[in-house]
Residue frames as qw, qx, qy, qz and C-alpha x, y, z in Angstrom:
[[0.260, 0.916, 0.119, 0.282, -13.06, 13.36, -5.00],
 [0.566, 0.128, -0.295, 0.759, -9.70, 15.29, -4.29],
 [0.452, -0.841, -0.252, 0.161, -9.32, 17.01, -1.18],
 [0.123, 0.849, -0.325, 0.398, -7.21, 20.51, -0.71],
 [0.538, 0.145, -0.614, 0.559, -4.02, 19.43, 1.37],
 [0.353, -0.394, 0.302, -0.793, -5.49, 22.06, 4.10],
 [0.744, -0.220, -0.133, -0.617, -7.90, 19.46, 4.44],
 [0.952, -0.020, -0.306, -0.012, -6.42, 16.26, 4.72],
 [0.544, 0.056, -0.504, 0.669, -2.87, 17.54, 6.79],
 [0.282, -0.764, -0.228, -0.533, -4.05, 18.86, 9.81],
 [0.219, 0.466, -0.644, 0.566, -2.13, 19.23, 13.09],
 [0.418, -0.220, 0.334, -0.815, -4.71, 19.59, 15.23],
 [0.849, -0.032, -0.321, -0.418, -6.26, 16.53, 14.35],
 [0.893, -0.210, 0.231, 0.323, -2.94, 14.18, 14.85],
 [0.024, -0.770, 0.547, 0.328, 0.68, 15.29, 14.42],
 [0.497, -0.281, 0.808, 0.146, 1.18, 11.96, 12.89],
 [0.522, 0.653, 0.048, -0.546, 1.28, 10.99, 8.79],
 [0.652, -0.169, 0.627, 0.391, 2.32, 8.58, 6.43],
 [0.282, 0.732, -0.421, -0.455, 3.55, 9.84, 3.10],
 [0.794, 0.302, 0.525, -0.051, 3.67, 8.38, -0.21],
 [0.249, 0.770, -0.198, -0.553, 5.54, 9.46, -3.22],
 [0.837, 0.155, 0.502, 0.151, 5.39, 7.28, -6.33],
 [0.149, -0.470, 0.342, 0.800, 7.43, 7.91, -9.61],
 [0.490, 0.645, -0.096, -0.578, 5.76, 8.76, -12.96],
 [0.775, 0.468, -0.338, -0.256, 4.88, 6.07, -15.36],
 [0.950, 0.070, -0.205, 0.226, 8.03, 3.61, -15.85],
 [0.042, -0.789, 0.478, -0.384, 10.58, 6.48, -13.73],
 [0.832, -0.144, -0.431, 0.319, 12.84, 4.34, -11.98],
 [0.315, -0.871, 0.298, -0.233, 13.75, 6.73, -8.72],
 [0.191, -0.739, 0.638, -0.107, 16.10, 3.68, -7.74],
 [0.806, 0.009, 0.592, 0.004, 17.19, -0.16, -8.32],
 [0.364, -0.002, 0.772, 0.521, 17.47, -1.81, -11.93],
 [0.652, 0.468, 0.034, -0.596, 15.24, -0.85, -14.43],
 [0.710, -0.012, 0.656, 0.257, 15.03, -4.33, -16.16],
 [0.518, 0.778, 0.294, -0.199, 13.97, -2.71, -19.39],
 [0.090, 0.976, -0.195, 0.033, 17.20, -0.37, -19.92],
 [0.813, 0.263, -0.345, 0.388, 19.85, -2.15, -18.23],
 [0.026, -0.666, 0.075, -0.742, 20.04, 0.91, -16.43],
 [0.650, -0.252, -0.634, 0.334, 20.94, 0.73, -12.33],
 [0.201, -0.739, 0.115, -0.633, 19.81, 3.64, -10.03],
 [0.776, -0.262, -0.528, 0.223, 20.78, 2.28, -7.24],
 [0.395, -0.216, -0.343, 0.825, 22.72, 4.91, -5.58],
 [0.073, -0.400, -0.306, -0.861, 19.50, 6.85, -5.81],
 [0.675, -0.587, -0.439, 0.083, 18.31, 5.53, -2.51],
 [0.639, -0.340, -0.388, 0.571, 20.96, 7.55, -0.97],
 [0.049, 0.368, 0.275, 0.887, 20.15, 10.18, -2.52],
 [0.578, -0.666, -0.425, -0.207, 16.17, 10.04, -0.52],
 [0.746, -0.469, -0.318, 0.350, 18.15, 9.35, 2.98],
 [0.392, 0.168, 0.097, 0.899, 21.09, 12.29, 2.12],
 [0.063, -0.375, -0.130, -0.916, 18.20, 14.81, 1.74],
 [0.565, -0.614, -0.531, -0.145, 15.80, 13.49, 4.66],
 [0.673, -0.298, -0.313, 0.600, 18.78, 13.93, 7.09],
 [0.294, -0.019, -0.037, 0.955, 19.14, 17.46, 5.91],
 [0.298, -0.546, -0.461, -0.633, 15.13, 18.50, 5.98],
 [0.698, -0.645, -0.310, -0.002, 14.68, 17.11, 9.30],
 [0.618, -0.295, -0.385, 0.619, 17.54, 19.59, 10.64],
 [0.064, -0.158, -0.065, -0.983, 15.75, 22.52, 9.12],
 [0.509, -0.414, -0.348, -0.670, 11.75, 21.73, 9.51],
 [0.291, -0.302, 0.688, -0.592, 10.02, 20.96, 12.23],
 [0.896, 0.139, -0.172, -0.384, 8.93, 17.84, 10.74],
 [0.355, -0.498, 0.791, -0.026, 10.73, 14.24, 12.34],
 [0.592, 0.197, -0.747, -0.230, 10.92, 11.25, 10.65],
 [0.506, -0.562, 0.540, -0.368, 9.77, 8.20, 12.34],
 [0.686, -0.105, 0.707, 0.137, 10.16, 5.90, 9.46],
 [0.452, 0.567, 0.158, -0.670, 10.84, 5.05, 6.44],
 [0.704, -0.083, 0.637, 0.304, 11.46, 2.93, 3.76],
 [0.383, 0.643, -0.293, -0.595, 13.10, 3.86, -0.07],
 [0.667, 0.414, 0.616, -0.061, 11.74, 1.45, -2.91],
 [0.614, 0.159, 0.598, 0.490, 12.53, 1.09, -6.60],
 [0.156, 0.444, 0.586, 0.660, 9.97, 3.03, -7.93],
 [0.415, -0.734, -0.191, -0.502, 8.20, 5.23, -4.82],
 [0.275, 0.143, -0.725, 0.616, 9.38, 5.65, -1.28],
 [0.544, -0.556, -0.610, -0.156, 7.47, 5.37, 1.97],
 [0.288, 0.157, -0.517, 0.790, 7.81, 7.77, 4.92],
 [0.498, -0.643, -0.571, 0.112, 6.08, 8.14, 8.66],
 [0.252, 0.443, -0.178, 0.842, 6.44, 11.88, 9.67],
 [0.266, -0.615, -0.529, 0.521, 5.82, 13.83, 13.06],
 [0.040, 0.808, 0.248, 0.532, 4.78, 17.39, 13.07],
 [0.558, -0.235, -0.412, 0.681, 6.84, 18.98, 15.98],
 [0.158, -0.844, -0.378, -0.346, 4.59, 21.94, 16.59],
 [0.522, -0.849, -0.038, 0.071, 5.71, 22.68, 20.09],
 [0.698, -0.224, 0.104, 0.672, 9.58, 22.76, 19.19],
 [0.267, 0.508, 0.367, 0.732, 8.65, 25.13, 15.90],
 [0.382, -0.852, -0.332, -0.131, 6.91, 27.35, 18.91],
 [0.554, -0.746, 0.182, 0.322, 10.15, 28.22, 20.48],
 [0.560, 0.237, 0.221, 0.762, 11.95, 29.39, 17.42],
 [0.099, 0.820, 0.189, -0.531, 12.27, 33.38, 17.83],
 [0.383, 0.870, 0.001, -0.310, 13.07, 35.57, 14.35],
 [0.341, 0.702, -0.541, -0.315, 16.46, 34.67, 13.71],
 [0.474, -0.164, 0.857, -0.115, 16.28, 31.20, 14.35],
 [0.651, 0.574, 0.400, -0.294, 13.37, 30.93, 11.57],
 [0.274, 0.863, -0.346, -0.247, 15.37, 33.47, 9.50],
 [0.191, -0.525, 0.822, 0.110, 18.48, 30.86, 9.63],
 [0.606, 0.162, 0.779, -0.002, 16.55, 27.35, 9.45],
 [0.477, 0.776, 0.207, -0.358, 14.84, 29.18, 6.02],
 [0.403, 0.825, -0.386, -0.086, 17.51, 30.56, 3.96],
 [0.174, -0.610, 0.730, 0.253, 19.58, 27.59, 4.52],
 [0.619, 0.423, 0.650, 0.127, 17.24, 25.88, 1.74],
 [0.386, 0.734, 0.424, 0.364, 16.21, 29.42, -0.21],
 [0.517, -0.065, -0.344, 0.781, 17.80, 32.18, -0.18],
 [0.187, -0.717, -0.532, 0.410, 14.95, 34.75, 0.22],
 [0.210, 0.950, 0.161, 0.167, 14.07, 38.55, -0.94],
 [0.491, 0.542, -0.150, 0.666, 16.46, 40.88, -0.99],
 [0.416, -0.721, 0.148, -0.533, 14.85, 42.70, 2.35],
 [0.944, -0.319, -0.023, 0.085, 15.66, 38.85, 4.56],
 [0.850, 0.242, -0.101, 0.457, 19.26, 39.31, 2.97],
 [0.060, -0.720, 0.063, -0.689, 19.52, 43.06, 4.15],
 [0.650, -0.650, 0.102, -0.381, 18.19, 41.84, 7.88],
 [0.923, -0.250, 0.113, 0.269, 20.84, 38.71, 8.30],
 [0.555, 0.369, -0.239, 0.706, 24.06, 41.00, 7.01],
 [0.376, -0.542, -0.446, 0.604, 22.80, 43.47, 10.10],
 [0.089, 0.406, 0.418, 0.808, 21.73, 46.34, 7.73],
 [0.061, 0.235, 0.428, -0.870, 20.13, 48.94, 9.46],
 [0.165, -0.571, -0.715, -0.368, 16.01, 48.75, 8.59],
 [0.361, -0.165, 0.074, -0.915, 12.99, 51.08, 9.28],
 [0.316, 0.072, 0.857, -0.401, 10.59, 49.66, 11.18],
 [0.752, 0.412, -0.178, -0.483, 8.20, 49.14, 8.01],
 [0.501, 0.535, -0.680, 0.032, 10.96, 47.45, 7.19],
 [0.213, 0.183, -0.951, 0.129, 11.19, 45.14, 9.88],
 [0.649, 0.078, 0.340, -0.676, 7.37, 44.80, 10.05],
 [0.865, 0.319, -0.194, -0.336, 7.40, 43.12, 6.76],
 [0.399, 0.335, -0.853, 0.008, 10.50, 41.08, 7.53],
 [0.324, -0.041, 0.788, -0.522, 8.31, 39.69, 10.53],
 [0.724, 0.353, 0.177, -0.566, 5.76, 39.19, 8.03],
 [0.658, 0.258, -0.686, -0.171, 7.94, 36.79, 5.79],
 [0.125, -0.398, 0.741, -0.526, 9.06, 35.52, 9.49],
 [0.668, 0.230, 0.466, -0.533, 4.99, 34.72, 10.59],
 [0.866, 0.400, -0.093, -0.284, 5.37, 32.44, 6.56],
 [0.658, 0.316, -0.684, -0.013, 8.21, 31.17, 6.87],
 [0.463, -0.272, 0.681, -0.497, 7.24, 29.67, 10.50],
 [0.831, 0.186, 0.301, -0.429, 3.74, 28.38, 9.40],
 [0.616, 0.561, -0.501, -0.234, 6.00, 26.75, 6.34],
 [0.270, 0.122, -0.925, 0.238, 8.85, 24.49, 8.42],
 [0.568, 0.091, 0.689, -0.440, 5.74, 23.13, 10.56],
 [0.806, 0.343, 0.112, -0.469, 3.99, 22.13, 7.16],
 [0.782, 0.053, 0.585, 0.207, 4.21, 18.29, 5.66],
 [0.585, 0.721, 0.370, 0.022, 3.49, 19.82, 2.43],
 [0.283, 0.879, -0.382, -0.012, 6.36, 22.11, 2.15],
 [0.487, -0.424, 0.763, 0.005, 8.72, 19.16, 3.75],
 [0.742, 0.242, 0.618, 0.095, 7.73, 16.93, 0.54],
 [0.347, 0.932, 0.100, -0.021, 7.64, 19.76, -1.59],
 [0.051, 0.767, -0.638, -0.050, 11.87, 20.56, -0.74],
 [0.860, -0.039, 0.477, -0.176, 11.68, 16.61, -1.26],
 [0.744, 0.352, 0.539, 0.179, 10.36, 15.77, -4.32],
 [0.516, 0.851, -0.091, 0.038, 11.85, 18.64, -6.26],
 [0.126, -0.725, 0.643, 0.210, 15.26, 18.38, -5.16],
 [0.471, -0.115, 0.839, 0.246, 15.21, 14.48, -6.73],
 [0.720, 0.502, 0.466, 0.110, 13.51, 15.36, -9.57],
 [0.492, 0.818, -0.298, 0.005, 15.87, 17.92, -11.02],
 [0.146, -0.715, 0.683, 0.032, 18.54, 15.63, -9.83],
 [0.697, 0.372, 0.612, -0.037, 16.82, 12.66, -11.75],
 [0.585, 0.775, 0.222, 0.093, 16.01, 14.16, -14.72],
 [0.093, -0.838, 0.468, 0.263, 19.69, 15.89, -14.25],
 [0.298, -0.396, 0.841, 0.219, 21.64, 12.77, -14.32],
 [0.523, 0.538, 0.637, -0.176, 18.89, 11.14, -16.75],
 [0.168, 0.085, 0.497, 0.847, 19.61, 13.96, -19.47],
 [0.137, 0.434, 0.668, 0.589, 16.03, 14.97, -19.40],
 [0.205, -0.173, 0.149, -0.952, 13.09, 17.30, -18.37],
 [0.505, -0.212, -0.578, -0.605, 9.60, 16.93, -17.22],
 [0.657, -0.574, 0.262, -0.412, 7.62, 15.40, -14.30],
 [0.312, 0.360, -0.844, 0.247, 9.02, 12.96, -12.27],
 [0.200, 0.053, 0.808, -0.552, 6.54, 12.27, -9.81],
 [0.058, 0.551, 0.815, 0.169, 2.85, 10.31, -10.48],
 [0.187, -0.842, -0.331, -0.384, 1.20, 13.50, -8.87],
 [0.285, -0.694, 0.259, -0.608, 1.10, 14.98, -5.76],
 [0.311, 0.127, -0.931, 0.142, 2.01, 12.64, -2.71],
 [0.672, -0.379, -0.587, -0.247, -0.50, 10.53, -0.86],
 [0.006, 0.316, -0.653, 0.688, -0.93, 10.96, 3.06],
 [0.535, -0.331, -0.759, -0.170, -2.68, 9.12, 5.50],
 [0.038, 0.712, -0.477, 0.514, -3.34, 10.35, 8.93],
 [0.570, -0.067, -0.781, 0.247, -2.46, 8.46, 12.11],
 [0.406, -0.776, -0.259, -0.408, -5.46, 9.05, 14.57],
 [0.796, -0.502, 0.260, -0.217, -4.09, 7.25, 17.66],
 [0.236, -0.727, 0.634, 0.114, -1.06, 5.24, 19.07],
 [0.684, -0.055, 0.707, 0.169, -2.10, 1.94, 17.92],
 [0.644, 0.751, 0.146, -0.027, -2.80, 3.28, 14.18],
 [0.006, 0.885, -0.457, -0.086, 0.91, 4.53, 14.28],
 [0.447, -0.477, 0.757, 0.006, 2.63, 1.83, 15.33],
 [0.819, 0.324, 0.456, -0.131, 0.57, -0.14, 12.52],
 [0.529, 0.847, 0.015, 0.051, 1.96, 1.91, 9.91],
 [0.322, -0.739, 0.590, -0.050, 5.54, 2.39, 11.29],
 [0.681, -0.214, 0.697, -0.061, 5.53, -1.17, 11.31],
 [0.731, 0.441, 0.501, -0.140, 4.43, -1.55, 7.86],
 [0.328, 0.905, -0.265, 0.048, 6.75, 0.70, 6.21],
 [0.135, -0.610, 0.778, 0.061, 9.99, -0.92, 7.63],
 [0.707, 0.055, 0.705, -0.019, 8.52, -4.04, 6.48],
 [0.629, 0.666, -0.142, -0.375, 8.17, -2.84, 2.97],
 [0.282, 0.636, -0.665, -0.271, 11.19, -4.82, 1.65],
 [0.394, -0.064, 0.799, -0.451, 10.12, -7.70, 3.17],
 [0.663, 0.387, 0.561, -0.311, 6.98, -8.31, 1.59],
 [0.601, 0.704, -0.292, -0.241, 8.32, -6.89, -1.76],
 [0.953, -0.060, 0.150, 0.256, 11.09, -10.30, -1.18],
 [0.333, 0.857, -0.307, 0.247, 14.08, -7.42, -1.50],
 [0.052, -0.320, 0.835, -0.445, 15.59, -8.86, 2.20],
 [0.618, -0.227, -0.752, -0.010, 14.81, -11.83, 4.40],
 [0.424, -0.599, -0.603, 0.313, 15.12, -9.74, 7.46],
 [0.112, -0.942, -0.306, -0.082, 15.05, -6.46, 8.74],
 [0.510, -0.563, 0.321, 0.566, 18.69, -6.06, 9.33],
 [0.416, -0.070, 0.663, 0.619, 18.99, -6.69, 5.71],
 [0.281, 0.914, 0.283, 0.072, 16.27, -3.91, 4.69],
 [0.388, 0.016, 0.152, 0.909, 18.57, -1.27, 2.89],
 [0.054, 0.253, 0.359, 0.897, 17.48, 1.80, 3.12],
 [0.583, -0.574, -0.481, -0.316, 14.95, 1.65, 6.12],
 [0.329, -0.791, 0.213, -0.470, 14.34, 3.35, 9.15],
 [0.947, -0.286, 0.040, -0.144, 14.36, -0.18, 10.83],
 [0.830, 0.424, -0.046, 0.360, 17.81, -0.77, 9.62],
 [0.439, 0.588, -0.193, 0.652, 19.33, 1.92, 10.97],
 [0.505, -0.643, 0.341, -0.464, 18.11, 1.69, 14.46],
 [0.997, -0.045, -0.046, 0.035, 19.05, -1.81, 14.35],
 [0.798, 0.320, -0.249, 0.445, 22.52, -0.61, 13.73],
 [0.046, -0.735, 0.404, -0.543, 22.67, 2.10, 16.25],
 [0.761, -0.496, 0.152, -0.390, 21.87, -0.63, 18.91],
 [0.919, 0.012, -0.159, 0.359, 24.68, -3.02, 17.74],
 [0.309, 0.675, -0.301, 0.598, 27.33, 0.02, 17.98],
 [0.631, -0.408, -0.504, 0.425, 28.98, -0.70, 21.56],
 [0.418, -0.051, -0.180, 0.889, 30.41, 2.98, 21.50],
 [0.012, 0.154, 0.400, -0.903, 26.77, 4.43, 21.01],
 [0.050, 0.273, 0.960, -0.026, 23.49, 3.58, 21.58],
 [0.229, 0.494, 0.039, -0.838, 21.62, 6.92, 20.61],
 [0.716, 0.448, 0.531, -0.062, 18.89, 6.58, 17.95],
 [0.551, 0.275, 0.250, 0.747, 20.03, 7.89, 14.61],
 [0.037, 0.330, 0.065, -0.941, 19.44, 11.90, 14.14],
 [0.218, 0.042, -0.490, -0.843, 17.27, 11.87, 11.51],
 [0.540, -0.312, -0.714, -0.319, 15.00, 9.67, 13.31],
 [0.472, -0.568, 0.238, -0.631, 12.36, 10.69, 16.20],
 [0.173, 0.280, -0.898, 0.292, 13.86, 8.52, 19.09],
 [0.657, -0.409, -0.631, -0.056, 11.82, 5.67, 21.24],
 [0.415, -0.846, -0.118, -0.313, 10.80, 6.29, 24.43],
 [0.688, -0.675, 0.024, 0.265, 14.04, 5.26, 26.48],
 [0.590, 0.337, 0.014, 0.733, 16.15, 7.49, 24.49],
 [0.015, 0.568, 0.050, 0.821, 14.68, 10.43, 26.21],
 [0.211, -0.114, -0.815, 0.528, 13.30, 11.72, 29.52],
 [0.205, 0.204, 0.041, -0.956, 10.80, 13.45, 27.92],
 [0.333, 0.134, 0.904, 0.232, 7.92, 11.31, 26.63],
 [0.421, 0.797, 0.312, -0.301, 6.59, 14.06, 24.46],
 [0.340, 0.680, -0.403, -0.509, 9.61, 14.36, 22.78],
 [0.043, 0.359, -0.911, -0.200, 9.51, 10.62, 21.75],
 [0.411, 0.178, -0.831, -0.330, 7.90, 7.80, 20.51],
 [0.573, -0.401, 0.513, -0.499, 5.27, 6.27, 22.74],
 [0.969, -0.229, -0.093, 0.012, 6.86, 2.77, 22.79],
 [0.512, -0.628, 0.527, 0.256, 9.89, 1.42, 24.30],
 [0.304, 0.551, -0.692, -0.354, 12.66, 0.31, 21.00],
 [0.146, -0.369, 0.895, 0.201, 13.08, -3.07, 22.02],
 [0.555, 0.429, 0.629, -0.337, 9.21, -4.11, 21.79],
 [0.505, 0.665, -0.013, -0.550, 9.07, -2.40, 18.65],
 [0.347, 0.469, -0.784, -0.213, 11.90, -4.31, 16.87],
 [0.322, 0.035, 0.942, -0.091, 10.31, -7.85, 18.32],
 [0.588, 0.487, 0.373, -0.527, 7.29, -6.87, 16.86],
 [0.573, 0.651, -0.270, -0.419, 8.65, -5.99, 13.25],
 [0.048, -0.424, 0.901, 0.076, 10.70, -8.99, 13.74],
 [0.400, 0.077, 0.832, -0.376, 8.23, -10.99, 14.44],
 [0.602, 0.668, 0.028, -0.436, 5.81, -9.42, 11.76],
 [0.091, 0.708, -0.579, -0.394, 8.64, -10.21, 9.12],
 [0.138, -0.143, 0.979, 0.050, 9.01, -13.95, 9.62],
 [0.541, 0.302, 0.721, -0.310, 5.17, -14.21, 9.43],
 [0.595, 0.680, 0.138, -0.404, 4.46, -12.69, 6.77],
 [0.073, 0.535, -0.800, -0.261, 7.92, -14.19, 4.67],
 [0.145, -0.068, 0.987, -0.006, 6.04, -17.64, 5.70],
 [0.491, -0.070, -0.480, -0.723, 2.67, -16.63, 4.64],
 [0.267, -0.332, -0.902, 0.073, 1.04, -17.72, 7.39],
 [0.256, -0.462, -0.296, -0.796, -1.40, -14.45, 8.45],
 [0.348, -0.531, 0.250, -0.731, -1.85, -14.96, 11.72],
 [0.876, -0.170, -0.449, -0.033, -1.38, -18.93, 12.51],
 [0.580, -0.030, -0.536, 0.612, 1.23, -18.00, 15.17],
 [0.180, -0.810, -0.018, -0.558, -0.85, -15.05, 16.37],
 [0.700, -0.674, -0.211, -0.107, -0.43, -16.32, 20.06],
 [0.771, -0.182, -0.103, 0.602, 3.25, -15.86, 20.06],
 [0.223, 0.815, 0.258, 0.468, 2.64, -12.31, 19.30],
 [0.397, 0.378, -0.269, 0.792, 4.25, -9.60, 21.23],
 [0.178, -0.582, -0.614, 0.502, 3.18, -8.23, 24.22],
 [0.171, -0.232, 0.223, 0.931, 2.85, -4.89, 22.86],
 [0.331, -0.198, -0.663, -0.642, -0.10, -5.86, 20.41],
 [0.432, -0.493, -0.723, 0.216, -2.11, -7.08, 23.41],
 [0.298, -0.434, -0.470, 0.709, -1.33, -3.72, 25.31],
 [0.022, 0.247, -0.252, -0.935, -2.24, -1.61, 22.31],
 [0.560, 0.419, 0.449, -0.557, -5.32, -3.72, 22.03],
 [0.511, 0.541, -0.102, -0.661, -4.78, -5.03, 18.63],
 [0.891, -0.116, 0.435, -0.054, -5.59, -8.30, 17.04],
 [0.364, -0.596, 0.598, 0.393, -2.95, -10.16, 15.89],
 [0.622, 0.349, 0.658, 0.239, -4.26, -11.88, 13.29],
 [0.287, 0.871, 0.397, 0.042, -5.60, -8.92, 11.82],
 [0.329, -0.835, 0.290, 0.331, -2.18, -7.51, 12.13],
 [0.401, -0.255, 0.780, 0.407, -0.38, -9.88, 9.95],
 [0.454, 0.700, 0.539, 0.114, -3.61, -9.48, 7.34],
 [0.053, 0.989, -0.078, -0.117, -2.64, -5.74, 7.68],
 [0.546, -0.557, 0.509, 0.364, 1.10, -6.36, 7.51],
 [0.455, 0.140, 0.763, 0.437, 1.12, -8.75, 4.11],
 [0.332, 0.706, 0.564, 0.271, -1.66, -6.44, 1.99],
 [0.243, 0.239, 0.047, 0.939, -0.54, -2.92, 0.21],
 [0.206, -0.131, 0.190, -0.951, -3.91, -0.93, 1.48],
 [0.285, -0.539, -0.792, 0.036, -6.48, -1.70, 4.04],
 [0.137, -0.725, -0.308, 0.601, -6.75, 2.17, 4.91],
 [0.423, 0.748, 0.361, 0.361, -6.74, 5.59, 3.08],
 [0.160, 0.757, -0.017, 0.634, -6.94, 8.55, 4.17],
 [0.106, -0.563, 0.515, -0.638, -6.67, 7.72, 7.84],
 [0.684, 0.003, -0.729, 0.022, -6.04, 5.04, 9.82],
 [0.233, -0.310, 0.471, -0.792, -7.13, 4.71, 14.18],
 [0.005, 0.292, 0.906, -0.306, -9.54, 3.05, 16.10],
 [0.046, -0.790, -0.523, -0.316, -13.63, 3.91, 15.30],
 [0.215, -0.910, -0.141, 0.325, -13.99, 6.91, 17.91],
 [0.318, -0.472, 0.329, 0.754, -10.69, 8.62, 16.56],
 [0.339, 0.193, 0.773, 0.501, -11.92, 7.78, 12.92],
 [0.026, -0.763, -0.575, -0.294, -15.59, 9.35, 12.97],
 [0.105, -0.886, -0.194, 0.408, -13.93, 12.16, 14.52],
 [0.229, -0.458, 0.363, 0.778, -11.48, 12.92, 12.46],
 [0.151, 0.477, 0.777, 0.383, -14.47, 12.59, 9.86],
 [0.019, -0.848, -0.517, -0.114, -16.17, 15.21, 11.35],
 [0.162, -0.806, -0.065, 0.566, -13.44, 17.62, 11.37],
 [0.182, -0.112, 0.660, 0.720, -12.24, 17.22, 7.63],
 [0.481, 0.264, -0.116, -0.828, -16.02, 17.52, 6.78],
 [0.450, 0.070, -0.797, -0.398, -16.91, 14.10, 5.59],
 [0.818, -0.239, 0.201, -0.483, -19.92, 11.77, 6.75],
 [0.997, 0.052, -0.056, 0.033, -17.92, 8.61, 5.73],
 [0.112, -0.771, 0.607, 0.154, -14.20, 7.52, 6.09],
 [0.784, 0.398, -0.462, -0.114, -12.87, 4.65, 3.53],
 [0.315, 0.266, -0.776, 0.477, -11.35, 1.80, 6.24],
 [0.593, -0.357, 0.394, -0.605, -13.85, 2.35, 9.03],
 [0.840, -0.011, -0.188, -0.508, -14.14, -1.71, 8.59],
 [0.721, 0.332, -0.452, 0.406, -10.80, -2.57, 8.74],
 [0.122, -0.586, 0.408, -0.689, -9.96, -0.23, 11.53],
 [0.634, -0.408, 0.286, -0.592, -12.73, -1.99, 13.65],
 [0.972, 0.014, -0.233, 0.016, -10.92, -5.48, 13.01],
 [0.605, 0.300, -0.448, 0.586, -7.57, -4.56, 13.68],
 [0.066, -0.295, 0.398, -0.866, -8.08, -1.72, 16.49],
 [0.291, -0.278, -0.890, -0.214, -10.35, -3.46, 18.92],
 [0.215, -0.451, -0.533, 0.683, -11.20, -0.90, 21.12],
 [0.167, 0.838, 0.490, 0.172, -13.83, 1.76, 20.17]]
């Protein structure tokens, strides 16, 4: 049964969420459309163009993601504690440089002289448009409408563009992340678009790959929350170290290109070992579109986050306890 977004995005649970957004019917959001003749291709930059410019207004980071023919994949943080240390006009700014806002917001940012009614209620759009740039839901929302009226623009037509609403998953716990993370820069991979991760277009994985070849600088991209030895903070980053992560997806890549599921498990990264998760059951998880749902973690994380969304069951609890071996 569908669940109110309230329910299923919850901070408090886990800042951490993979997103889904698929197009309607035979919509082609990007690639060839064999059917037509018809080549969207430069509609992938289109995805990446507007990610770069969401994540410099919301307090929502990217930490992967990967754009696809027909639906894109993306791994988001919730940056609560940064969105906490915006004061009035900082909100006021990040806001109106998507919408421009009532007439009273437009009155308060030319320096218009206000009655203090008046700047009660502009604190009252203030206190909505906070709770807004923290929310996943409004970050997909200035998403998926800006490509669908620029679809259907260049397209000549009208109507939906998207299957529905988008799909989220949440990520209880570090090793449930790093599954997913992993799985999303693999996406071209398994769909046989590239042979390796260098050669994923259009993926997070890609583009740290290239910041690390660049001799003149070795910063992750912007748009993408950074691994832990980009920072000295390790709350404001990633909890692994880059290079582990790129052996991993490397590694992941080649198996799952050779269709062997876990015959080489023992060369596996170290990483999988420290995060407690079997390798076999990695490369099962790696090669198949969905072995989770609504939320993906080790059991204990799982059956709680069951009992705060209300539910006595969670779809996956079987899987989880193969891959995540720790309780």
């Amino acid at each position: 049964m569908t669940q109110a977004r309230s329910n299923l995005i919850d901070s408090g649970s886990t800042p951490y969420y993979h997103c889904v957004s698929r197009c309607v019917r035979r919509a082609y959001l990007c690639g060839e459309d064999h059917l037509t003749g018809n080549n969207f291709e430069h509609r992938r930059q289109w995805v990446v163009d507007r990610l770069r410019t969401l994540a410099s207004i919301f307090a929502i980071e990217v930490c992967a993601y990967a754009v696809m023919s027909n639906h894109y994949h993306l791994v988001l943080h919730i940056n609560t504690s940064e969105a906490d240390k915006w004061n009035r006009d900082e909100i006021l700014r990040r806001w109106t440089a998507l919408f421009t806002g009532p007439l009273l917001i437009q009155r308060y940012l030319s320096n218009a002289t206000l009655s203090c009614s008046e700047l009660n209620r502009v604190d009252e759009y203030v206190a909505e448009y906070h709770s807004r740039l923290k929310s996943i839901s409004w970050f997909m929302r200035c998403l998926n409408e800006h490509l669908a009226r620029e679809a259907n623009r260049e397209d000549g037509c009208k109507g939906r563009f998207w299957e529905g609403r988008f799909k989220s998953q949440a990520l209880l716990d570090e090793a449930a992340l790093l599954t997913c993370m992993a799985y999303v820069d693999l996406n071209p991979i398994r769909a046989k678009l590239a042979s390796t991760p260098e050669q994923s277009d259009y993926t997070s994985i890609q583009k740290r790959i290239e910041k690390t070849t660049e001799a003149t600088d070795s910063r992750q991209p912007f748009m993408l929350k950074p691994f832990q030895h980009q920072e000295q903070d390790p709350n404001k980053t990633l909890p692994y170290i880059l290079h582990d992560y790129l052996e991993l997806v490397d590694w992941s890549g080649r198996a799952v290109r050779m269709n062997k599921k876990g015959s080489i498990a023992e060369s596996s990264p170290p990483i999988l070992a420290r995060l407690e998760i079997d390798g076999d059951e990695w490369l099962k998880t790696m090669s198949r579109k969905n072995r989770f749902y609504r939320a993906a973690g080790r059991l204990k994380a799982m059956k709680a986050y069951a009992i705060s969304t209300g539910q006595h069951w969670l779809q996956g609890l079987y899987y989880c306890g193969r891959l995540f071996q720790s309780g």
